[in-house]
C-alpha positions in Angstrom: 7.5 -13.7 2.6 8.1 -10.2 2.0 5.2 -7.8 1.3 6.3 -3.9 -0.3 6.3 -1.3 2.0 3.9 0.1 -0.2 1.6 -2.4 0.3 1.5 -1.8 4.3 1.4 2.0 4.2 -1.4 1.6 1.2 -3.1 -1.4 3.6 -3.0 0.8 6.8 -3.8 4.5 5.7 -6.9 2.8 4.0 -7.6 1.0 7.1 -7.3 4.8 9.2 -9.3 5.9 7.0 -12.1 3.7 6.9 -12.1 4.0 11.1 -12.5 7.1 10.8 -15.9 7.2 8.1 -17.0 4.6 10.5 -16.8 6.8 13.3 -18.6 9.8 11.4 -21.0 7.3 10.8 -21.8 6.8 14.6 -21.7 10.5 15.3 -24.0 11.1 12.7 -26.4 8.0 13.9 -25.9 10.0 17.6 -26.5 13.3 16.6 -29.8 12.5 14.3 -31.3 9.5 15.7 -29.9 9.4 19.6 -28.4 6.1 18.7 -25.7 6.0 21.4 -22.0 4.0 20.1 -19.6 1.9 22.1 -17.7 4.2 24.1 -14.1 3.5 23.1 -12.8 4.3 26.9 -14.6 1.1 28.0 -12.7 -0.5 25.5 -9.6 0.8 26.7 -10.8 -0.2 30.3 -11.4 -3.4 29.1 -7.7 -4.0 27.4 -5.9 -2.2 30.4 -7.5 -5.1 32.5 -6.3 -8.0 30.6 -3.1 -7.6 31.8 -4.5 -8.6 35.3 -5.7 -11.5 33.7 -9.2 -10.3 33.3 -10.6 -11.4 30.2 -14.0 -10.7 30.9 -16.9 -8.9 32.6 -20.5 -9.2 34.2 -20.3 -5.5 33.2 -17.8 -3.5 32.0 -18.9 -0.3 33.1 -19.2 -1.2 36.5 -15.2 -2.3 36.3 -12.6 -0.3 38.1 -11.5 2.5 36.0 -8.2 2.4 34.9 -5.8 5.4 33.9 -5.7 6.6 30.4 -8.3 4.0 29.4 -9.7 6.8 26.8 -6.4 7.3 25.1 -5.9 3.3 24.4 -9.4 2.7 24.1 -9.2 5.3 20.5 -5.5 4.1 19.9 -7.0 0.6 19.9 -9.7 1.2 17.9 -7.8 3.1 15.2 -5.0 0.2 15.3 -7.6 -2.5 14.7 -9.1 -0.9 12.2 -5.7 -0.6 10.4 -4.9 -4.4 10.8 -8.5 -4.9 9.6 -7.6 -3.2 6.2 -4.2 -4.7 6.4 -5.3 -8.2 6.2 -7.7 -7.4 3.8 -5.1 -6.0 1.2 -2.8 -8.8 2.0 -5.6 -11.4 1.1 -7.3 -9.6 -1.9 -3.8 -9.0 -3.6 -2.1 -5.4 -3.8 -4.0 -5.5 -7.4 -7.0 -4.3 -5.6 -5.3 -1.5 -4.0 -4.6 -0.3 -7.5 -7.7 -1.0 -8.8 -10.4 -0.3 -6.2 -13.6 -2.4 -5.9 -16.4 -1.9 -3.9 -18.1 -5.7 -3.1 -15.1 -7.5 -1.9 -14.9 -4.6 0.4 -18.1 -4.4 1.4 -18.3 -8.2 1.8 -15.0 -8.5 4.2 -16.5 -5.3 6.4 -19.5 -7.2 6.8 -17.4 -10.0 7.7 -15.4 -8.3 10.6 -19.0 -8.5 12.7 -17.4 -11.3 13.6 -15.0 -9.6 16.0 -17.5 -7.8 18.0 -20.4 -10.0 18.0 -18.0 -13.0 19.4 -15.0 -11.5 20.9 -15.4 -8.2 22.4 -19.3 -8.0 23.2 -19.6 -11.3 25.5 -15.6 -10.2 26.9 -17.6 -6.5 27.4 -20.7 -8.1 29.4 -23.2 -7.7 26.7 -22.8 -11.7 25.4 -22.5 -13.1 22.2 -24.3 -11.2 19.5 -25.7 -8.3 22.0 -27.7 -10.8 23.1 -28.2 -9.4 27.0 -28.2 -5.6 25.8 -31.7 -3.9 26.3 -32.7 -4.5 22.3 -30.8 -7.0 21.3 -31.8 -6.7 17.5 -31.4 -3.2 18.1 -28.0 -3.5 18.8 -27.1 -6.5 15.7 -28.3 -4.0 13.6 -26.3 -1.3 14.2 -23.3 -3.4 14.5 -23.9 -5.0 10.9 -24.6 -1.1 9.3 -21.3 -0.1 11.4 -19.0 -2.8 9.7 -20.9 -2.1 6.8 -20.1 1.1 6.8 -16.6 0.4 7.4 -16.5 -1.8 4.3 -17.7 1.0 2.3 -15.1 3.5 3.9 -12.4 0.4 2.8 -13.5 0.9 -0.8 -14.1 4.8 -0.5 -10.4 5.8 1.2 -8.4 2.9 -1.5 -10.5 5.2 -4.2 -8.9 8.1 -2.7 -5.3 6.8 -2.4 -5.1 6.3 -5.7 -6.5 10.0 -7.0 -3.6 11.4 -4.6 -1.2 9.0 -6.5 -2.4 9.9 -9.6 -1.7 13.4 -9.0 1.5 13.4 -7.0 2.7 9.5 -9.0 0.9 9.8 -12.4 2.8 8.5 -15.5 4.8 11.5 -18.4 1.6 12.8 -20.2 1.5 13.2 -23.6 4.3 15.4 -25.5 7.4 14.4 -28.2 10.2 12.1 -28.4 9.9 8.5 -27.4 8.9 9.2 -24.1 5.6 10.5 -25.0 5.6 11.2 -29.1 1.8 11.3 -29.1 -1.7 10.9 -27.4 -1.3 7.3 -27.1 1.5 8.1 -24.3 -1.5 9.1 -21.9 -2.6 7.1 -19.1 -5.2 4.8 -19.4 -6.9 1.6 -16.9 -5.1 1.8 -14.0 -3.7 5.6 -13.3 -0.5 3.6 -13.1 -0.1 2.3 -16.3 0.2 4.0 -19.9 -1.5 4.0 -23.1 1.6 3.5 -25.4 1.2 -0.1 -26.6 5.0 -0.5 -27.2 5.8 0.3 -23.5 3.0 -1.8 -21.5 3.8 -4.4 -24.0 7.7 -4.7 -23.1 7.2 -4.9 -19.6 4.3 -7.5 -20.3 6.5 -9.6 -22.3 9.3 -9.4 -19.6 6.9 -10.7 -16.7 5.7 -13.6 -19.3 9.2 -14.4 -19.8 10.2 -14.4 -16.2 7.2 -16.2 -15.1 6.6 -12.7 -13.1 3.1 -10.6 -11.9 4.0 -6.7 -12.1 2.2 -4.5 -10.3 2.0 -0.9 -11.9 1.6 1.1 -8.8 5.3 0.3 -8.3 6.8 1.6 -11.4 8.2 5.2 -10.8 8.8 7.3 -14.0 11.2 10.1 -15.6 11.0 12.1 -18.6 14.0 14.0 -20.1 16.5 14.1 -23.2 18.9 11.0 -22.3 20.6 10.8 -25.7 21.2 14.5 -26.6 19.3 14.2 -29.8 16.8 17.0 -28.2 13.7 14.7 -27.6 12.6 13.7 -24.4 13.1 9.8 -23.5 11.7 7.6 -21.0 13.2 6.3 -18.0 11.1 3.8 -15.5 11.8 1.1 -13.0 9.4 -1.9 -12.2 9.0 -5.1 -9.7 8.5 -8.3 -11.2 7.3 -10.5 -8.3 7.3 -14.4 -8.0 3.9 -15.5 -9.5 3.9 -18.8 -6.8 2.8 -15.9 -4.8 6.0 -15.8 -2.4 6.9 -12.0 -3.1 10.0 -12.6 -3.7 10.8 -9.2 -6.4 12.9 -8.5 -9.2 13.7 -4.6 -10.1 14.1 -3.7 -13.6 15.4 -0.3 -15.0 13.8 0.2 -18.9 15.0 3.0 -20.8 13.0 4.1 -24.3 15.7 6.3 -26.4 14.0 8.7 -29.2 17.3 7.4 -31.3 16.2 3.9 -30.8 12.9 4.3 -32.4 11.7 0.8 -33.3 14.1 -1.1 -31.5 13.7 -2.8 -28.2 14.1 -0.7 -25.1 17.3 -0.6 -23.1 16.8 -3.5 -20.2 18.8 -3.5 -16.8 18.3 -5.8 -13.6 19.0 -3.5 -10.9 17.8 -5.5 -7.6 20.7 -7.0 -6.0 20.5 -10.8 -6.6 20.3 -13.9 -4.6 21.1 -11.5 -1.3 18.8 -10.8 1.5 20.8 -8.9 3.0 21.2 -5.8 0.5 18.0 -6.4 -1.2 17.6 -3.4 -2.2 14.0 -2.0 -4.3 13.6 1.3 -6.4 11.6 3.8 -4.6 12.3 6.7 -7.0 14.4 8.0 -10.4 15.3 11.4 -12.6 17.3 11.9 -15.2 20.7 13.7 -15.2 22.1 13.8 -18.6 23.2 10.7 -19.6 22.4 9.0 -16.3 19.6 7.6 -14.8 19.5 8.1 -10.8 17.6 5.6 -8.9 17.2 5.9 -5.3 17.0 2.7 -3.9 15.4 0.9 -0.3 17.7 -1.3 0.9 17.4 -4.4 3.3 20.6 -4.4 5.7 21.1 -7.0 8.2 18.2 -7.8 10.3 15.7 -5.9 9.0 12.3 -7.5 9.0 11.1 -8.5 5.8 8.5 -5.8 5.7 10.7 -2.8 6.4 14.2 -1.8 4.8 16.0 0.7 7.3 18.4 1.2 4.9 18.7 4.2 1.6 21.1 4.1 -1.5 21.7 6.2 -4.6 22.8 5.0 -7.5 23.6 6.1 -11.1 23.3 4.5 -14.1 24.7 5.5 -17.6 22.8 5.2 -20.6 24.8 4.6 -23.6 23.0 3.4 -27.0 23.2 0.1 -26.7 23.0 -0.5 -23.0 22.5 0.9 -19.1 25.8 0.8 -16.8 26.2 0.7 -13.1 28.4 3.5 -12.0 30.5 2.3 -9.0 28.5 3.0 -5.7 29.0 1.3 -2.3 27.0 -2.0 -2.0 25.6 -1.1 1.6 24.9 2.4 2.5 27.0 3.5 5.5 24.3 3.4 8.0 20.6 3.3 8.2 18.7 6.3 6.1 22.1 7.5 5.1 21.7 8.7 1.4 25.2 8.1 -1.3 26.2 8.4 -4.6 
């Protein structure tokens, strides 16, 4: 099952994120209450003696230091965190990362107690629950506000990646032509998606018809005059993934033409079919002229199914009645090499 790239880098930086609120949290507990936190080097102490087979301690702060147990204690906390987050987004659907909210987030951070209270604090010394620290309850109670916390930062830091895509991915805004011929061409729900009826309609009636979910955050947009009538037109690719829930995608180029006012938009598969290897998944698009230019991840041979090494250019022309291929290599020469 292949998930987007997006979806990881979107899973992970929220995951980062919300570490990191959670750890401001703790200073903030230590520096206006005395509450003292784990001390992250004892939890890199702790995972620099499992390869000795150590699993765990009557103490770990009486265990043999171990070099750079600080640095892979915060690397480790940061990285579980991330995976956290990670797992979170892969089971709530990328639909929350688009659309942000806060209980099912709050509920899974909650839920992550779990890890310390029956993993790492009886592996620590301190026993299931913090049951052999000095105040227990104490102790249960800081760890549920601390995942709590971490819930919230989930919630907080998704919010957050999707302002910074709305102002660095947001759809054309309102203008002329048939890109965007009045106020109805601003965005509205999901920062992702647009107001114009006629366009979130076509794309609708395309997943209906292939028995596809489409995720907005995907799309990527371009404004500019394709026809040469001198009004702008709209230019945007989409995913259309398996609604079984396998991931399998399907990339669509849509083209709106001012001169083709009323009729249905210009259509083009542009995902290479039935191939693994060359999979390839639009990651961006502008206008030149005529031609649409749609730079493209590609999947080359062995690549994991999260991560294309692989970059491609292509063009496309835009006639009246249809979008064209120009001739471009199937594979790109090497990995992160760029053609045309």
């Amino acid at each position: 099952m292949r998930i987007a790239a997006a979806v990881i880098l979107g899973g992970l930086a929220v995951g980062i994120g919300a570490s990191l609120v959670m750890d401001l949290w703790n200073l903030f507990l230590k520096r206006a209450f005395g509450v003292p936190s784990l001390d992250y080097c004892l939890l890199g102490r702790w995972l620099r003696h499992l390869p000795r087979g150590t699993w765990r301690h009557e103490s770990i702060a009486r265990a043999a230091q171990q070099s750079h147990e600080c640095a892979v204690g915060w690397i480790a906390h940061y990285t579980i965190g991330a995976a956290f987050a990670l797992g979170f987004v892969v089971m709530a659907s990328r639909d929350w990362l688009a659309r942000p909210t806060l209980l099912p987030a709050l509920l899974y951070g909650i839920g992550t107690v779990v890890f310390p209270f029956f993993v790492l604090q009886p592996s620590l010394g301190l026993g299931v629950a913090s049951s052999r620290a000095p105040q227990p309850a104490l102790a249960q109670l800081k760890s549920l506000a601390t995942h709590t916390v971490f819930g919230v930062g989930l919630y907080g830091c998704a919010v957050g990646l999707v302002a910074c895509g709305t102002r660095h991915h947001a759809p054309p805004p309102a203008g002329t032509g048939a890109a965007a011929s009045d106020s109805s061409r601003a965005t509205a729900g999901p920062w992702c998606e647009l107001a114009d009826t006629g366009v979130e309609a076509a794309v609708a009636a395309l997943a209906s018809q292939r028995d596809g979910d489409e995720y907005c955050e995907e799309r990527h947009y371009a404004v500019d005059d394709i026809d040469a009538d001198s009004s702008d037109d709209l230019a945007l690719t989409f995913n259309l993934e398996d609604a079984s829930g396998s991931n399998d995608a399907e990339s669509y180029l849509m083209a709106f033409l001012s001169g083709r006012e009323g009729r249905a938009p210009l259509l083009l598969r542009i995902d290479n079919v039935g191939d693994d290897d060359g999979a390839r998944y639009p990651t961006d698009l502008s206008i030149d002229g005529q031609y649409v230019v749609v730079d493209f991840s590609v999947y080359l041979p062995g690549d994991p199914d999260c991560c294309p090494s692989g970059t491609s250019t292509v063009r496309f022309l835009v006639t009246g009645e249809r979008i064209v291929e120009q001739a471009a290599p199937r594979h790109p020469p090497r990995s992160g090499a760029r053609s045309l």
